[in-house]
C-alpha positions, 0 to 999 in steps of 0.5 A: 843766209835764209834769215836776211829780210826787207822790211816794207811799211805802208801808211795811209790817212784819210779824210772827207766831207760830203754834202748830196743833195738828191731831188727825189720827185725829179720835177721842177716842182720843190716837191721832195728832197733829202740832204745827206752829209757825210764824214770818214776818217781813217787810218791803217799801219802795215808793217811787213818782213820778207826773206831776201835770200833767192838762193835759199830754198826757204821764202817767207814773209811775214807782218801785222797791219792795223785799221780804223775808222769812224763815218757819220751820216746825218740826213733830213728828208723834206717835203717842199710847198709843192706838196701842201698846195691845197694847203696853202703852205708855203715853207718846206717840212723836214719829214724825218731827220736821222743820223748814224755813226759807226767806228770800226777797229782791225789788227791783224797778224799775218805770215806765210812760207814757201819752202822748195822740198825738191828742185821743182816741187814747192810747198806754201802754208800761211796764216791770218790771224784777225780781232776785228772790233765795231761799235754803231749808234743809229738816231732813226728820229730826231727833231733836227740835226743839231747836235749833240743827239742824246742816247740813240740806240747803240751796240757793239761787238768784237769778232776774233777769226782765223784764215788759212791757206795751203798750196803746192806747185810743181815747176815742170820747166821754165814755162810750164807750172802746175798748182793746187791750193785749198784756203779759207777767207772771212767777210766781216761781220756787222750792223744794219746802218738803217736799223730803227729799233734795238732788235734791228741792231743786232749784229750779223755774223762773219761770211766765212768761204772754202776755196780749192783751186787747181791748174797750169800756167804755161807759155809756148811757141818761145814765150809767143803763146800763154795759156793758163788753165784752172778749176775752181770750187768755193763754198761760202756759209753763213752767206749776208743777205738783206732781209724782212721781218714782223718788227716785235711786238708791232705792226708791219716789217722791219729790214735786216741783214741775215746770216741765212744763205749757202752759196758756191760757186764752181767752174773752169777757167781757160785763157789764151793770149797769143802774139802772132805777129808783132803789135797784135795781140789776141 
């Protein structure tokens, strides 16, 4: 029957601690440091279901999967007595101390269908569906790093996107294949981890990317020679790319990530592995 089905579930944890310690002026001197402390946790559940029938003419899987995650970044940037001695100083400065924390949640649906309309000719059509939550709270100045912080500035979003792909290939023989396929994929939106203000905070949109593909997958020379062949062309919109702005109503700029590129990439492709002779490879 085409409804007999594996099922497979993966699930990963994940957690860690960091403390780095960078010396800045790369001197002997106790001029200038940064000491970063770093924390993640997270978390993901996949479910899938696969068709297990090789004899049907109809293949498909299908699933769910869910993700989430919280980071913290706390740092202090001092100054050592290096720096004050005209001064007399003789105990480091903490310069500026900061801290961010994020929490990121993703569920997703997934499935897609191969279905063999003739004997060498085979269709594929898949789908995902994704809601994509992330929340972020940046204390760009703080007097130290003792918690609890207060209010910071904080924002949040949910994004809802869909992907697709459609594909066909036509199996000439055992050892040559040709294909084409068009599909869609998505890179998460977000926030700027380094934002000061509020209007840094803003969140960036989705990169979204076209994709066509088309070529051959072939062995010659009984299996002896591979050659695989293949024409590409992918438009990505709404491309992410670090950026600088007038900061509002002050002086000087402010970084931020930017919806505000086009990009493709398009080209062919051509690989060849041959064995010749037993235990070379070329």
């Amino acid at each position: 029957t085409p409804w007999g089905f594996d099922v497979t579930t993966i699930s990963t944890y994940l957690k860690y601690r960091s403390l780095q310690i960078a010396d800045f002026d790369a001197t002997d001197l106790n001029f200038f440091t940064s000491n970063l402390h770093t924390g993640r946790s997270q978390q993901s559940q996949e479910i899938r279901f696969a068709s297990n029938a090789t004899d049907s003419p109809l293949q498909w899987q299908g699933g769910v999967y869910y993700f989430s995650t919280r980071h913290h970044n706390y740092q202090t940037n001092v100054l050592g007595p290096s720096f004050f001695a005209n001064t007399g100083a003789s105990s480091p400065t903490v310069t500026q101390a900061l801290a961010t924390a994020t929490y990121a949640r993703s569920l997703a649906a997934f499935a897609q269908v191969d279905y063999r309309i003739m004997d060498k000719f085979v269709l594929t059509a898949g789908a995902r569906y994704t809601t994509e939550k992330k929340r972020i709270t940046n204390w760009p100045s703080l007097p130290n790093l003792n918690p609890p912080f207060g209010a910071g500035i904080s924002n949040q979003k949910t994004w809802d996107d869909i992907i697709y792909k459609f594909a066909a290939r036509y199996e000439v023989n055992d050892d040559l294949m040709a294909y084409a396929s068009y599909s869609t994929g998505k890179k998460a939106g977000g926030f700027s981890a380094s934002a000061t203000t509020l209007s840094q905070l803003s969140p960036y949109a989705p990169e979204e990317a076209k994709s066509m593909e088309a070529g051959i997958k072939s062995e010659w020379l009984n299996k002896r020679l591979r050659v695989n062949l293949t024409a590409f062309n992918t438009k990505y919109d709404n491309l992410q790319v670090g950026a600088f702005r007038p900061v509002p109503g002050g002086s000087g700029q402010q970084s931020f990530i930017a919806n505000d590129a086009f990009e493709r990439a398009k080209g062919v492709e051509l690989r060849a592995t041959a064995l010749p002779i037993p235990g070379l490879e070329l």
